[in-house]
C-alpha positions in Angstrom: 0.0 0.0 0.0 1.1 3.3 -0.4 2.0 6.3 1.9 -1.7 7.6 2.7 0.5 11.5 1.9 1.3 10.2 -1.8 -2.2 8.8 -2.3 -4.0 12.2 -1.4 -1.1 14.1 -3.3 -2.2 11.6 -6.5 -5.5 13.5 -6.2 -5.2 17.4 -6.9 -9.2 17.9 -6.3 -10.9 14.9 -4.3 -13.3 16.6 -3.3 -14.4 15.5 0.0 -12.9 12.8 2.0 -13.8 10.6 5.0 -10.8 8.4 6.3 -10.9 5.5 9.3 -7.2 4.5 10.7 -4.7 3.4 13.1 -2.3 6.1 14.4 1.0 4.6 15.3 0.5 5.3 18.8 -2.2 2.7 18.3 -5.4 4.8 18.7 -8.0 4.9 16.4 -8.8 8.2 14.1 -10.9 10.2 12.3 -10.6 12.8 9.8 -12.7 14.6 7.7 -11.4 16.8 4.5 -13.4 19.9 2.7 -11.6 21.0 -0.8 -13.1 23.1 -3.4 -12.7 24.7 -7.2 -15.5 27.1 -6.4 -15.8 30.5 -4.4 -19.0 29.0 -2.7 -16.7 25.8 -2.3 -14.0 27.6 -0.8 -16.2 29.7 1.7 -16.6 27.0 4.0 -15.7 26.3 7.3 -16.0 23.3 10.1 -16.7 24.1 13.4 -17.5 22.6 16.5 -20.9 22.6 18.1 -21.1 20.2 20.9 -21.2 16.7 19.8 -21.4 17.9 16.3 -19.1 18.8 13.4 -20.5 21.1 11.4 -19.7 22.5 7.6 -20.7 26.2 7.4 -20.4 29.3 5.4 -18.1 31.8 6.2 -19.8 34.9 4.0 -23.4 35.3 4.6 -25.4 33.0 2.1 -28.3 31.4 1.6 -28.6 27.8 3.0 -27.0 25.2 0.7 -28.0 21.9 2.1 -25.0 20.3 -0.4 -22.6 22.5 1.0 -23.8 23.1 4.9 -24.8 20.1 6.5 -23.3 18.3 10.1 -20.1 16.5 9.5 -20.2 14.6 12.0 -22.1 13.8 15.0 -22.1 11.1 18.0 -25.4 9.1 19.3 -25.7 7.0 21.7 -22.5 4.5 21.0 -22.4 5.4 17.5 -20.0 8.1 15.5 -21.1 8.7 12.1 -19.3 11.2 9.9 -19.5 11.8 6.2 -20.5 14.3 3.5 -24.0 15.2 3.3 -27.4 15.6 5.3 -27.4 11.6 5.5 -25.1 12.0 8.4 -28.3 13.0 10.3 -30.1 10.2 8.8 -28.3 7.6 9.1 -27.4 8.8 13.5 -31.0 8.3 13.8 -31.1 4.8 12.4 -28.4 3.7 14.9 -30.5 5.5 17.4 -33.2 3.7 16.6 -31.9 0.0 16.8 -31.3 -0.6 13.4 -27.5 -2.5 12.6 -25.1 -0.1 10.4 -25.3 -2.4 7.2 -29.1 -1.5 7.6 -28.6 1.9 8.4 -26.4 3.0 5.4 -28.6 1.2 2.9 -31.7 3.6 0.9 -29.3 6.1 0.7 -28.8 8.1 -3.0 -26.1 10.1 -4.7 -26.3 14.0 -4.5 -28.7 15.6 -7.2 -26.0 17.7 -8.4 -26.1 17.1 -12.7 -23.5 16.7 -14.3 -21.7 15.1 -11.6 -23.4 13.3 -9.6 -21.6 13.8 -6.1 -21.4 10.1 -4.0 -22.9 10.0 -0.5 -19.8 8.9 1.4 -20.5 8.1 5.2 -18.3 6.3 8.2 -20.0 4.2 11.1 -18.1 3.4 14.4 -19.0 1.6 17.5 -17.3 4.1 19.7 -17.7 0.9 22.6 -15.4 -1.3 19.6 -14.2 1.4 17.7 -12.0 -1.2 16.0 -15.3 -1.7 14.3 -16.0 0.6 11.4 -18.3 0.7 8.4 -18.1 2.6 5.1 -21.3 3.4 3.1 -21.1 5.0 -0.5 -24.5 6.0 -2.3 -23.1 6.3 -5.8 -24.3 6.7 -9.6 -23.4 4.3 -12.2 -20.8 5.2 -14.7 -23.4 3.9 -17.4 -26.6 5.3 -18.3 -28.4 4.0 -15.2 -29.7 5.9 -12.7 -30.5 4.0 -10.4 -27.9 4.4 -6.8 -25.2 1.6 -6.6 -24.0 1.6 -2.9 -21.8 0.4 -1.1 -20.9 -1.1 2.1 -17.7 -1.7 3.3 -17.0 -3.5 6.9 -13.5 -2.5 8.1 -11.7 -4.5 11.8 -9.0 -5.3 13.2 -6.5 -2.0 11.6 -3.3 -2.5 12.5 -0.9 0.6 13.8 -0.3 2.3 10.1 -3.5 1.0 9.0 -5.9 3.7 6.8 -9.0 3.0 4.7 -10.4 6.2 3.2 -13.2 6.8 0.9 -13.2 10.5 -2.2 -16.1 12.0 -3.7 -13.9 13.0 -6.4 -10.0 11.8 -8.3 -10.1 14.7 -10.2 -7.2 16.9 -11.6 -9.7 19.9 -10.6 -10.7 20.5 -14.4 -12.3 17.6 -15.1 -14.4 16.1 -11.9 -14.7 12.4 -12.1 -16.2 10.2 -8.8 -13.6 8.6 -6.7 -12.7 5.1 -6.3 -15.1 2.8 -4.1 -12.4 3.0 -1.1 -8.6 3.2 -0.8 -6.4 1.8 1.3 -3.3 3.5 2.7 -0.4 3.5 5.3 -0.3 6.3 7.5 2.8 7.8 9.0 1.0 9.8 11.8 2.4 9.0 15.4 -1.2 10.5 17.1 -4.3 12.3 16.0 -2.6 15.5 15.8 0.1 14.4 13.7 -2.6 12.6 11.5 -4.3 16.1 11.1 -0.7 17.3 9.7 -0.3 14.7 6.9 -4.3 15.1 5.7 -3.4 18.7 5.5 -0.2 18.5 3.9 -1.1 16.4 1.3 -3.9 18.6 -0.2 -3.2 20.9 -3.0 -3.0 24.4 -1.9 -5.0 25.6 -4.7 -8.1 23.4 -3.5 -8.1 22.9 0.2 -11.0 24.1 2.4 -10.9 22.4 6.0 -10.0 19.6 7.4 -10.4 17.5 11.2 -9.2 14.7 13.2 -11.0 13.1 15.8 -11.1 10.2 18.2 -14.1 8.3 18.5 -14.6 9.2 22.2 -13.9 12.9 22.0 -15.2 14.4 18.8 -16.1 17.6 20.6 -12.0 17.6 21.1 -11.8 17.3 17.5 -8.4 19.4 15.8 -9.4 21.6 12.9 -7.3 23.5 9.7 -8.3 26.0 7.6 -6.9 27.2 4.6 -6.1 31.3 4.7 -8.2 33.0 2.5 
């Protein structure tokens, strides 16, 4: 497998990413990554609102339920982070008893013609948070349009360990959806370091925001922002 810093570097514009791994001090981690081509991309922030991770504007605009949305949010036993409104949807099927297989399934790609964002979402048991699931709501390549998804069961990471899921491998002209998952080694000795090597492997150009968070203390998540 590759460094998890060459694979993001690989990707000039992947739009947004979810990752699950194993720091080397052996913990598990989060993190969460906002890049854009766009001024209404680029005027984005995450911020902390109690057990929440939220994407918001920074200029005053109108609500963009594509763009805003909660990042990430803890329920119960259950962390849940991803891209979209489904987040919210998908806490409440944990919440509610269902399994995560069960809870990440119904779920569609954005309506966003011609591109068709996918849905990417993470589950952990924050009482096993060795235990982690990947959903991705996705449109066919064909002419279907019906949603292909996704789900990915993930145990047992060793120290180094990184699966990770992109909306986008794009050279930030011409947007194309992101592999089902990748897998990568990371060289992060905690989640603060693992923050550093997210950050650093973005393009400058394209980089919004990014976190990293432990599965117990998202409201201790660490946050970056690009300058404007």
């Amino acid at each position: 497998m590759r460094p998890l810093r060459q694979t993001l570097q690989a990707i000039p514009y992947p739009g947004r990413i979810v990752v699950w791994a194993r720091t080397l001090d052996g913990a598990m981690c989060g993190g969460y990554v906002l890049t854009g081509r766009t001024q209404a991309s680029k005027a984005r922030a995450l911020r902390l609102a109690g057990h929440e991770l939220v994407v918001g504007p920074t200029d005053p605009a109108p609500d963009d339920p594509l763009r805003h949305y909660v990042a990430a949010t803890r329920r119960d036993s259950w962390l849940v982070f991803g891209n979209g409104e489904q987040v919210a949807t998908v806490a409440d099927r944990l919440r509610a008893g269902r399994p995560p297989v069960v809870a990440l399934d119904g779920l569609d790609y954005e309506p966003d013609p011609p591109i068709f964002t996918p849905r990417v979402t993470v589950v952990v048991n924050v009482d096993s948070p060795g235990d982690a699931w990947f959903g991705a709501a996705r449109r066919s390549s064909g002419d279907r349009t019906s949603t292909d998804r996704l789900t990915l069961s993930v145990r047992e990471l060793a120290p180094g360990d990184a699966v990770l899921m992109t909306t986008y491998v794009s050279d930030g002209r011409h947007v194309v959806t992101g592999e089902p998952f990748l897998e990568a080694v990371t060289e992060a000795a905690d989640q603060h370091a693992f923050l550093d090597e997210l950050w650093e492997a973005l393009d400058p150009r394209y980089r919004v925001a990014a976190a990293s968070f432990t599965p117990h203390d998202l409201a201790g998540a660490a946050l970056r922002h690009q300058e404007p």
